[in-house]
C-alpha positions in Angstrom: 0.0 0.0 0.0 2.4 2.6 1.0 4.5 1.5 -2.1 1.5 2.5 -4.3 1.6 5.8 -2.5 4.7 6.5 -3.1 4.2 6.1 -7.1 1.2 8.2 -7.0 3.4 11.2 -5.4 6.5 10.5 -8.0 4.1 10.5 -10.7 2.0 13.9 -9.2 5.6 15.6 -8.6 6.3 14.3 -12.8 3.3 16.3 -14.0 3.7 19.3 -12.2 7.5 19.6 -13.2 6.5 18.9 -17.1 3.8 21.2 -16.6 6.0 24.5 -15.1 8.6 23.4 -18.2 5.8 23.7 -20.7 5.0 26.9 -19.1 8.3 28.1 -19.1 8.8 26.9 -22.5 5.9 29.5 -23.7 7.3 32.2 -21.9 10.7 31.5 -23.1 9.4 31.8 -26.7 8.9 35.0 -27.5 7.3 36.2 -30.6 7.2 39.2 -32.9 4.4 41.1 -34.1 4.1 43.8 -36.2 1.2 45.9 -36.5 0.7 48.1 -39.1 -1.4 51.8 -39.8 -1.4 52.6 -35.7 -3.8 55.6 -35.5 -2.8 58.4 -32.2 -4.5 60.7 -31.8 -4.3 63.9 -29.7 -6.8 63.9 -26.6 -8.4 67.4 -26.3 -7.1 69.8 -23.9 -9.1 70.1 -20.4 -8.0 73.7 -20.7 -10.1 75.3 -23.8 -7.5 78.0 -24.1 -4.6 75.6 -25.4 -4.8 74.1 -28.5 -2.5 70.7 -29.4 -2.2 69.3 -32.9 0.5 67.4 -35.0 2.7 68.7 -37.5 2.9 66.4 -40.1 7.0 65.6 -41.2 6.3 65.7 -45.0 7.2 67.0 -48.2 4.1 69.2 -47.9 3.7 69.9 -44.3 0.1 69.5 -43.3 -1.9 70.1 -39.7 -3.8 67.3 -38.1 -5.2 66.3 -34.8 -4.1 62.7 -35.9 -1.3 60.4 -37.2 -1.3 57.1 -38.4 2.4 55.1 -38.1 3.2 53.1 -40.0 4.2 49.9 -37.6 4.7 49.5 -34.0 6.5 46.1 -33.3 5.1 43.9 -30.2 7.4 41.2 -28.4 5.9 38.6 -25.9 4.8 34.9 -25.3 3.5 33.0 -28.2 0.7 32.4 -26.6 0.0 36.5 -26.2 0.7 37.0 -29.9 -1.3 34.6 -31.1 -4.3 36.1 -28.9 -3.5 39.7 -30.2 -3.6 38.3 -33.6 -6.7 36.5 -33.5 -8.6 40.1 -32.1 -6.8 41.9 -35.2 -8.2 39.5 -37.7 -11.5 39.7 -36.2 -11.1 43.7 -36.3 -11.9 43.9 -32.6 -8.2 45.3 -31.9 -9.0 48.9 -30.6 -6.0 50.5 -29.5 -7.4 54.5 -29.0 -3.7 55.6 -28.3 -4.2 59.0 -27.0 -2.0 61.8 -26.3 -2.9 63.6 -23.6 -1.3 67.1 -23.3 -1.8 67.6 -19.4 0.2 64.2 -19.0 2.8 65.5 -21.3 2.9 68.3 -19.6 1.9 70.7 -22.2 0.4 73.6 -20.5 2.0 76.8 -22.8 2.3 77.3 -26.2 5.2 75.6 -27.5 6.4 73.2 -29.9 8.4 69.8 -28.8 9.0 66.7 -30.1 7.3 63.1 -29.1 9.4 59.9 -28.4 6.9 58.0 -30.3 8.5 54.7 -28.5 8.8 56.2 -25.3 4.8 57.6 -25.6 3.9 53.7 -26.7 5.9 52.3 -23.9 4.1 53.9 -21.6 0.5 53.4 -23.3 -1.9 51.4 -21.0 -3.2 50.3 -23.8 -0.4 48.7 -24.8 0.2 47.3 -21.5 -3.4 45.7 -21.6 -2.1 43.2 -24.2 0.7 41.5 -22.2 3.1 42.5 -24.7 6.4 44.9 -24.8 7.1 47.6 -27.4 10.3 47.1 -29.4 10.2 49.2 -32.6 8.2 51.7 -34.3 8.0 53.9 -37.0 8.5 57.3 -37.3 10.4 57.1 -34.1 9.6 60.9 -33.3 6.5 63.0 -34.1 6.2 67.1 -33.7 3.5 68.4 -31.5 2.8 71.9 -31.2 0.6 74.1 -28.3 -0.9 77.4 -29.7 -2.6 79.7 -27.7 -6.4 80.3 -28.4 -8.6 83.4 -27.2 -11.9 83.7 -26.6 -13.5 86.4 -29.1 -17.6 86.8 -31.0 -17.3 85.4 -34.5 -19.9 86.2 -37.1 -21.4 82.9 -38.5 -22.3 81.9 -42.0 -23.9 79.5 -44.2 -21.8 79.0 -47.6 -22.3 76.6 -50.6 -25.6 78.0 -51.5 -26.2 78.7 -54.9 -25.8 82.2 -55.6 -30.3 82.7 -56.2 -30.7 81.1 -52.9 -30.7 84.1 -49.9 -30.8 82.9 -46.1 -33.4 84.4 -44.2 -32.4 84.0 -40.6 -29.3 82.2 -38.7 -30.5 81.7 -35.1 -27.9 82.9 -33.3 -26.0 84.6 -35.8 -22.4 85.1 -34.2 -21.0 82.7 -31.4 -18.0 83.2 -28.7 -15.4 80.3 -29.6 -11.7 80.3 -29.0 -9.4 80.9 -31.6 -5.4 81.8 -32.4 -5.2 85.0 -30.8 -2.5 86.5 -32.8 -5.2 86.2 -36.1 -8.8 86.3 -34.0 -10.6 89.2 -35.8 -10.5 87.4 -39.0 -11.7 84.0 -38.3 -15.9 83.0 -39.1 -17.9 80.1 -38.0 -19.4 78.7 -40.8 -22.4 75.7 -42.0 -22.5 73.7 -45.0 -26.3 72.8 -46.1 -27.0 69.6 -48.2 -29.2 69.9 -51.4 -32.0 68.2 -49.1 -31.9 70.5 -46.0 -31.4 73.2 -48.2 -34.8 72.3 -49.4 -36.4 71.7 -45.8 -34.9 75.1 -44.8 -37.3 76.9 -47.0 -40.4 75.7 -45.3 -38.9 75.3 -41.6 -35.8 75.8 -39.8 -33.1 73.3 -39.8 -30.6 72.9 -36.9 -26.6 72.6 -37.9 -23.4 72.1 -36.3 -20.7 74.9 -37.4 -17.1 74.6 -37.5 -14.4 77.4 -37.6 -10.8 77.1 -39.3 -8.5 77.4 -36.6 -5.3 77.6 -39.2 -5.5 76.5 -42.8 -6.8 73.3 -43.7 -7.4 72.5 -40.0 -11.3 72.6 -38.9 -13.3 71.6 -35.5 -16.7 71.7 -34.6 -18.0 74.0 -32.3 -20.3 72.6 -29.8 -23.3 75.3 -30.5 -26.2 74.9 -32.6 -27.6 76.9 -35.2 -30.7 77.3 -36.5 -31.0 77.8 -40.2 -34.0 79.3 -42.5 -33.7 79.8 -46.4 -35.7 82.6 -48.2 -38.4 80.8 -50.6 -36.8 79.9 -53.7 -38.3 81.3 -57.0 -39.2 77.9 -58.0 -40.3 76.6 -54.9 -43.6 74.3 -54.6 -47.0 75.7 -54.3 -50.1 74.0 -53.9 -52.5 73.8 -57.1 -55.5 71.9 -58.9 -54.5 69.6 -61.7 -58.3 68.4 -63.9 -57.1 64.8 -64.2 -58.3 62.3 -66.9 -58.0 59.0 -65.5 -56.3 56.0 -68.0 -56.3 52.0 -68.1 -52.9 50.4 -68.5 -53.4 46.9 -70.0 -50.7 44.0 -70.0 -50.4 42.5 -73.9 -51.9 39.2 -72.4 -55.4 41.0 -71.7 -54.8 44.3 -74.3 -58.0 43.7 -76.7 -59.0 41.2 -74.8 -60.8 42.9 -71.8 -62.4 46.3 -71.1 -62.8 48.3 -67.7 -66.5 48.5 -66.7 -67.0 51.3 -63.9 -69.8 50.4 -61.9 -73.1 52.4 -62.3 -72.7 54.1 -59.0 -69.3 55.0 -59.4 -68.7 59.1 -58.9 -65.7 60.6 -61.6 -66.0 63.6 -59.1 -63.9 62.1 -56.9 -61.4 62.0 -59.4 -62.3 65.2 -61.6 -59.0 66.5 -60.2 -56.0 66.7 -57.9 -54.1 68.1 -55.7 -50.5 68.5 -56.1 -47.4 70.6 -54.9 -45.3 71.7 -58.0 -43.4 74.4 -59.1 -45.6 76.4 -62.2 -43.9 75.0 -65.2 -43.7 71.4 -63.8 -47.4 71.5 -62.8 -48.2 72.7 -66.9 -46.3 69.4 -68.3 -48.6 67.1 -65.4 -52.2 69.1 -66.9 -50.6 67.9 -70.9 -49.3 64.5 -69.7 -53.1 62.8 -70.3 -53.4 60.7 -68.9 -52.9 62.3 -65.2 -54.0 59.0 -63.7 -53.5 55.6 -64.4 -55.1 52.1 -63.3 -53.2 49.3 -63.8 -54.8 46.1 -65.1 -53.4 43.0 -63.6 -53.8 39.5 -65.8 -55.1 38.0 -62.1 -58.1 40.4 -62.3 -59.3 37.9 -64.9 -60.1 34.9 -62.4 -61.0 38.1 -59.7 -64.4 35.7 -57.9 -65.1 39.5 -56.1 -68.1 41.3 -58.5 -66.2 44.8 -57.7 -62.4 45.1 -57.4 -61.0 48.3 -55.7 -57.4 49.3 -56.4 -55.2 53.2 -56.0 -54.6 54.8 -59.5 -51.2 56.6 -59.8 -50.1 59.3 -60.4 -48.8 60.0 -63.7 -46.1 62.6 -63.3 -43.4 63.9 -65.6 -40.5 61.6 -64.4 -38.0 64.6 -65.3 -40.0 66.8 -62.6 -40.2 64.1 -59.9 -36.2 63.2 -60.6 -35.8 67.4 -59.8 -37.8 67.5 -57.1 -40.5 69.9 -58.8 -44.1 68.1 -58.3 -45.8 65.7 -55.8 -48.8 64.4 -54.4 -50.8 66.8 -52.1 -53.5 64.1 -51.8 -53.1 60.2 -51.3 -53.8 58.7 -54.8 -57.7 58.2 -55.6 -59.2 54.9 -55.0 -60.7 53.5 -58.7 -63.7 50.6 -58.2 -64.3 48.3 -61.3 -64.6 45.1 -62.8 -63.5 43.8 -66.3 -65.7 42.3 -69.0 -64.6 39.9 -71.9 -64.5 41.2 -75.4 -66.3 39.1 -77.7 -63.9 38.4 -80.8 -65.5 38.7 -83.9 -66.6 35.9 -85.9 -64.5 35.5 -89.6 -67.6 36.1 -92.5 -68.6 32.8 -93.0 -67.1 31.8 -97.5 -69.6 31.7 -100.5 
């Protein structure tokens, strides 16, 4: 018995030393990964006076509250690499590498140069994936602080064509900071899509503005504004289109069938309608006869109802729909009917 015991603890005291050697094997074999396109960013300041952005080290220098490197080399146990690996080819390896000015201690305007390594190095996010940082490049990155004051800049809304006016900008000028060695030529402006532009005529539309702090470099500004647009000279008016209504056929029933209108059906309700459409797209709708169509469906023929009810549509110049010059001002009129065979005509009958 006890010699039974005393190969059970041998062979426990074998599996826990080939267990710590596989262990130690693992962390013995380090492996290399290299991660391309690394995206920092610079973390906004806590104090709204100080403004902190790269300065890009190209052939055409550029301003940019981000940089992308272009690889950061990781080192650590294969079994860490291969995890990190498996979250980048899933695309659910999110770095958010941050610069933070206060814990770079930029607090005055200055420019100064990062230790890209030494910033990744000490990156939590980083630390997060068990793995050290060897490499990188570009090794060094320029970072400058500029000063910003707070001064009333006049707000505006641009990329309008030159017929359409604004009528109001709710509130009109806005305190922001800004470079104060240049801050009484700067201007807070909105841009306007082709379809707000169009929803601004009839009611006002609420945009975020942005300012150009230096050239080519914009931000947001946290204010809204409220935007109205004059009426255009070809904006939509309501008007009363006589409409003739039409029967579309398919080739299977054309000459074959005819529309029968029941005898207590009412063409008043159908006389006309209502549209909104700028003056000369409304003229081509009144010529396009017909204004309404029904379309005949080949089921209709084995319809077992006496009376089938089905919308007519509209039959609008596709041109002014496509521009945005006519629509509906009425829900299409309901058309009640029922088809009846046409009897073919017999062939004369020979001599």
């Amino acid at each position: 018995m006890r010699i039974e015991k005393h190969k059970f603890g041998k062979v426990s005291i074998v599996v826990f030393l080939t267990a710590l050697i596989w262990v130690w094997a693992d962390l013995a074999q380090d492996e290399v990964l290299t991660l391309p396109d690394v995206v920092v960013e610079v973390a906004k300041s806590s104090d709204p006076s100080l403004w902190v952005y790269f300065v890009a080290e190209q052939k055409e220098p550029g301003l940019q509250t981000s940089v992308t490197l272009d690889s950061v080399v990781l080192k650590g146990p294969a079994s860490r690499v291969a995890e990190v690996k498996r979250l980048k080819n899933k695309g659910a390896l999110d770095l958010n590498l941050f610069v933070t000015p206060e814990r770079e201690g930029m607090a005055k305007a200055d420019t100064r140069t990062l230790d890209v390594l030494e910033f990744l190095k000490r990156s939590d996010e980083l630390r997060r994936l068990g793995l050290t940082v060897e490499e990188c490049e570009p090794k060094q990155l320029t970072l400058r602080v500029q000063e910003l004051v707070k001064t009333l800049v006049a707000v505006e809304c641009v990329g309008l064509d030159a017929s359409v006016q604004v009528k109001s900008l709710v509130p009109d000028t806005i305190e922001v900071f800004v470079p104060k060695d240049d801050a009484g030529i700067h201007k807070a402006t909105i841009r306007l899509s082709p379809d707000e532009q169009t929803r601004a005529r009839t009611a006002a539309v609420e945009k975020t503005p942005s300012i150009e702090l230096v050239p080519g470099l914009r931000q947001d500004i946290a204010t809204k504004i409220s935007v109205t647009l004059a009426p255009a000279e070809n904006a939509l008016v309501d008007d009363r289109v006589n409409a003739v209504l039409g029967f579309c056929f398919s080739l299977n029933m054309q000459g074959k069938y005819r529309v029968v209108l029941p005898a207590d059906d009412d063409p008043t309700t159908r006389a006309y309608v209502m549209v909104q459409a700028t003056p000369q797209a409304r003229d081509l709708y009144a010529k396009a006869s017909p204004q309404l169509i029904l379309y005949i469906r080949d089921e209709d023929r084995q319809a077992t109802e006496p009376v089938i009810s089905r919308e007519a549509v509209f039959n609008f110049p596709q041109d002014s729909v496509r521009a945005g010059e006519i629509r509906p001002n009425q829900t299409a009129p309901t058309v009640r009917f029922r088809l009846e065979a046409i009897a073919e005509k017999s062939a004369p009958a020979g001599p």
